[in-house]
N, C-alpha and C positions, 0 to 999 in steps of 0.2 A: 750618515753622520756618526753613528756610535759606531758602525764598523772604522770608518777612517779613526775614529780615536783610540781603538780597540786592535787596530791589525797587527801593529809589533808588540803589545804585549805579550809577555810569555804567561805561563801556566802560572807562576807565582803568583804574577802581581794580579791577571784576575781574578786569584781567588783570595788575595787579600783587597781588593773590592770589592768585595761579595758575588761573584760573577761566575766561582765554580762551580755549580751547581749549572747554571746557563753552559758554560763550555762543555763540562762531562755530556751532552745532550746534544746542545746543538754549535759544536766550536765558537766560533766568532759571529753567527748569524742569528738575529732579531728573533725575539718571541714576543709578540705583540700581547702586551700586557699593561695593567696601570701600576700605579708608583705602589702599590700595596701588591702587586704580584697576580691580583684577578684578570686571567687571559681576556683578549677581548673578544667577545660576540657578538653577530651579528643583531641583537636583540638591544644594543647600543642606538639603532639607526630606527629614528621615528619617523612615522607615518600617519597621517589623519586621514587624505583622500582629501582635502578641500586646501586647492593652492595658495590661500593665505596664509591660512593655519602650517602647512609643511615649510612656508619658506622665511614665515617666522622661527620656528626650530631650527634650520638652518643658518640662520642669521646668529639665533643664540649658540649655535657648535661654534660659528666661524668666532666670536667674541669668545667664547671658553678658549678655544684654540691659541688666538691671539694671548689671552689675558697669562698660558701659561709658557707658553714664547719667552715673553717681557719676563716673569718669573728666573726661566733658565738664565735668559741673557746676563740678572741681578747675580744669578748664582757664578758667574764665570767670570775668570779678568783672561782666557784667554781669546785674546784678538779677533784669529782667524774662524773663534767658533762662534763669536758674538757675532761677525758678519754673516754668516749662513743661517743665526738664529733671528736675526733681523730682517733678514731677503723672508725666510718664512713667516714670520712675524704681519711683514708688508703684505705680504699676499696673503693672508688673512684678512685685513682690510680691505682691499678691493674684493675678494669674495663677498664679505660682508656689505661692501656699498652695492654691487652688484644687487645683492638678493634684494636691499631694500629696493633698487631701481623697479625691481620686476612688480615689488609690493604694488607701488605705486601704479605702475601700466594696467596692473591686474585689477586695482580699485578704480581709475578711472573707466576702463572698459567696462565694468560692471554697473556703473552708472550710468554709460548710454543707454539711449534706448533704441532696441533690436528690431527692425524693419525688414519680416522675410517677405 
């Protein structure tokens, strides 16, 4: 998405979007970073080992994720980028319904009782 908004710029105007810095480096291609410039690591992605507690964590990324979607979408009036930040947006909720489904199977099964 920020390449298609990014590929006809010229050298100017990325660097009067603060973006020179980005192009001297890596042209028009993604450095995976947050809005303050901290690259991302893989030390972002939690783990506990017990699959409630993991797919609760996952539930709270897919809901961060969402919450800053909705964010962008407020930031834009244009059209064709609200649509893409929507379609992601969406499928942050089914992820999110998703994880809790499993909650759910994961706590019912755990309640049965195991007959080897």
């Amino acid at each position: 998405m920020v390449y298609k908004l990014t590929k006809d710029a010229t050298v100017e105007q990325l660097k009067a979007a603060g973006l020179g810095d980005n192009y001297a480096q890596r042209d028009h291609a993604l450095f995976y970073a947050n809005s303050s410039g901290v690259p991302w690591t893989a030390s972002y992605i939690q783990a506990k080992g017990d699959p409630i507690a993991d797919l609760y964590e996952d539930i709270a990324a897919e809901e961060k994720a969402r919450a800053t979607y909705q964010w962008l979408i407020d930031m834009t009036d244009d059209v064709d980028l609200q649509d893409s930040l929507k379609f992601l947006r969406e499928r942050e909720i089914v992820h999110s319904l998703r994880f809790r489904e499993a909650v759910e199977i994961i706590k019912a099964d755990r309640e049965q009782k195991k007959i080897f």
